[in-house]
C-alpha positions as semicolon CSV with decimal commas, in nm:
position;residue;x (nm);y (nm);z (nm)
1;X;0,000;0,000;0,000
2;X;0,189;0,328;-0,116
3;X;0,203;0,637;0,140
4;X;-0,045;0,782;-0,033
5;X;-0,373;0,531;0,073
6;X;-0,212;0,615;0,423
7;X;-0,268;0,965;0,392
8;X;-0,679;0,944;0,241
9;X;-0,674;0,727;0,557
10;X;-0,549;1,008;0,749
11;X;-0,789;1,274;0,574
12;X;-1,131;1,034;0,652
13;X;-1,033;1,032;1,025
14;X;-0,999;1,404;1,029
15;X;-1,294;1,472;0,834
16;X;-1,514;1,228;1,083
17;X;-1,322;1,434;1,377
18;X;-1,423;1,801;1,193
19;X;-1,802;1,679;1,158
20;X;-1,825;1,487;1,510
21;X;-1,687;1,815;1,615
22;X;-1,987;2,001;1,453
23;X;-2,227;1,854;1,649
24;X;-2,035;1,917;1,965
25;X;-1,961;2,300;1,935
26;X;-2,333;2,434;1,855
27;X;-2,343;2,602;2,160
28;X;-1,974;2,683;2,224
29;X;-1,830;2,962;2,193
30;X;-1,687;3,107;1,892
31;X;-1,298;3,065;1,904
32;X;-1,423;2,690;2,018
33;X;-1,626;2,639;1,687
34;X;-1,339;2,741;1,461
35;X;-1,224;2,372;1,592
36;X;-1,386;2,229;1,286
37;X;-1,339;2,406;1,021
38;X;-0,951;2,406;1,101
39;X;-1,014;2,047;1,115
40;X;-1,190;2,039;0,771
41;X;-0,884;2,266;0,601
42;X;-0,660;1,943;0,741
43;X;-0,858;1,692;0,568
44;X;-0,847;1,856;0,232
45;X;-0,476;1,917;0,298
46;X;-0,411;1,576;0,343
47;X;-0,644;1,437;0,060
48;X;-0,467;1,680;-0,187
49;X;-0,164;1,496;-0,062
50;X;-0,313;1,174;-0,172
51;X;-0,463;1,277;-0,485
52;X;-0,112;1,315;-0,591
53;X;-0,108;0,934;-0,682
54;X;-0,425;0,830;-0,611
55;X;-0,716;0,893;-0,901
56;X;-0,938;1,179;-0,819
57;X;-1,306;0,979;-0,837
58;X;-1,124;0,713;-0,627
59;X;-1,027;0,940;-0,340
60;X;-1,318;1,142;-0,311
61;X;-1,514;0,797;-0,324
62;X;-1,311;0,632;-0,068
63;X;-1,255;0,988;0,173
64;X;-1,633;1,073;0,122
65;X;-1,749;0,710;0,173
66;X;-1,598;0,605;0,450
67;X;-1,682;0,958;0,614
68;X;-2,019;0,882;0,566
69;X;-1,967;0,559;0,721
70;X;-1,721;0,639;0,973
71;X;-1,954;0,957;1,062
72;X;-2,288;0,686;1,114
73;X;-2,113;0,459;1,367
74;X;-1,973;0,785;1,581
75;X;-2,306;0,955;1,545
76;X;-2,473;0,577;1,658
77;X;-2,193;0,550;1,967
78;X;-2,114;0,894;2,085
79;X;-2,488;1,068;2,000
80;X;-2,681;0,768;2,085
81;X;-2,854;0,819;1,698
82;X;-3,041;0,479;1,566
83;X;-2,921;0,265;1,284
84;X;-3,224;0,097;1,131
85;X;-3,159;-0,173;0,933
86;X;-3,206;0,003;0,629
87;X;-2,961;0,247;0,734
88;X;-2,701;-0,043;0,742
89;X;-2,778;-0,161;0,430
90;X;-2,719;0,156;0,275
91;X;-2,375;0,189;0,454
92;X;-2,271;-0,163;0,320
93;X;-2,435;-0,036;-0,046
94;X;-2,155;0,256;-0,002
95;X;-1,896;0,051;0,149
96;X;-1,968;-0,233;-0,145
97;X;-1,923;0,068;-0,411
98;X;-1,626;0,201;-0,289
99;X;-1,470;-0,167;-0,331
100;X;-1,583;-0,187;-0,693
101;X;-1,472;0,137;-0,747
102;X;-1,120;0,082;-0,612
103;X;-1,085;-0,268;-0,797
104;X;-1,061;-0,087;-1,108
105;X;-0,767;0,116;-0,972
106;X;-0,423;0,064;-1,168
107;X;-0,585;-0,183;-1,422
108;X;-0,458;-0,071;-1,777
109;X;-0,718;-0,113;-2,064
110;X;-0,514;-0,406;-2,193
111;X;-0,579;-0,609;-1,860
112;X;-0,933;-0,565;-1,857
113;X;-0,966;-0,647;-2,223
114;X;-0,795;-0,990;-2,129
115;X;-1,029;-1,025;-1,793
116;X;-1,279;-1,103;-2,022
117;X;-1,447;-0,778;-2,031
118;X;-1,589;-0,704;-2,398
119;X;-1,565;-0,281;-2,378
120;X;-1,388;-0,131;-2,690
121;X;-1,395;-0,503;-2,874
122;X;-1,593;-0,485;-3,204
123;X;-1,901;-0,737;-3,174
């Protein structure tokens, strides 16, 4: 795994920190609430960090998906907010997406042409 899937990693814990942090500050006061959008600058300097290597629709996939994720289970053990069955599903539909997405990641069109896939091949 190159440096660079270490540092989306580091950008989607950040991000979940920034927007747990949201939640948190409402009421605080304002030097306090500054906390996340330093937070959020972080993330996006880290994920530009990553996009250096990594393919821009993969990284945003992966750093938006797993926020969204990531952000569920805090908001379920920190807030006490429900996840309803359907809500899991649709987690796991993101979470499945994100995999398909990233399996296509360094594949030239020559070996998907010999993975059997029939794209680009005249009928």
């Amino acid at each position: 795994m190159s440096s660079h899937w270490f540092f989306l990693l580091a950008a989607i814990a950040v991000e979940i920190a920034a927007t747990a942090a949201l939640k948190s500050v409402v009421s605080a006061p304002w030097l306090v609430a500054l906390l996340p959008l330093v937070l959020i600058g972080l993330s996006f300097a880290l994920l530009s960090i990553a996009l250096r290597v990594i393919p821009l629709a993969v990284a945003y996939a992966v750093w938006e998906g797993l926020g969204i994720v990531g952000i569920a289970v805090i908001g379920h053990l920190l807030f006490g907010e429900h996840l309803t069955p359907e809500r899991i599903l649709a987690l796991a539909a993101i979470l499945s997406g994100i995999l398909l997405l990233e399996r296509g990641v360094g594949e030239k069109p020559a070996q998907r042409a010999a993975g059997g896939s029939h794209e680009g091949r005249p009928a």
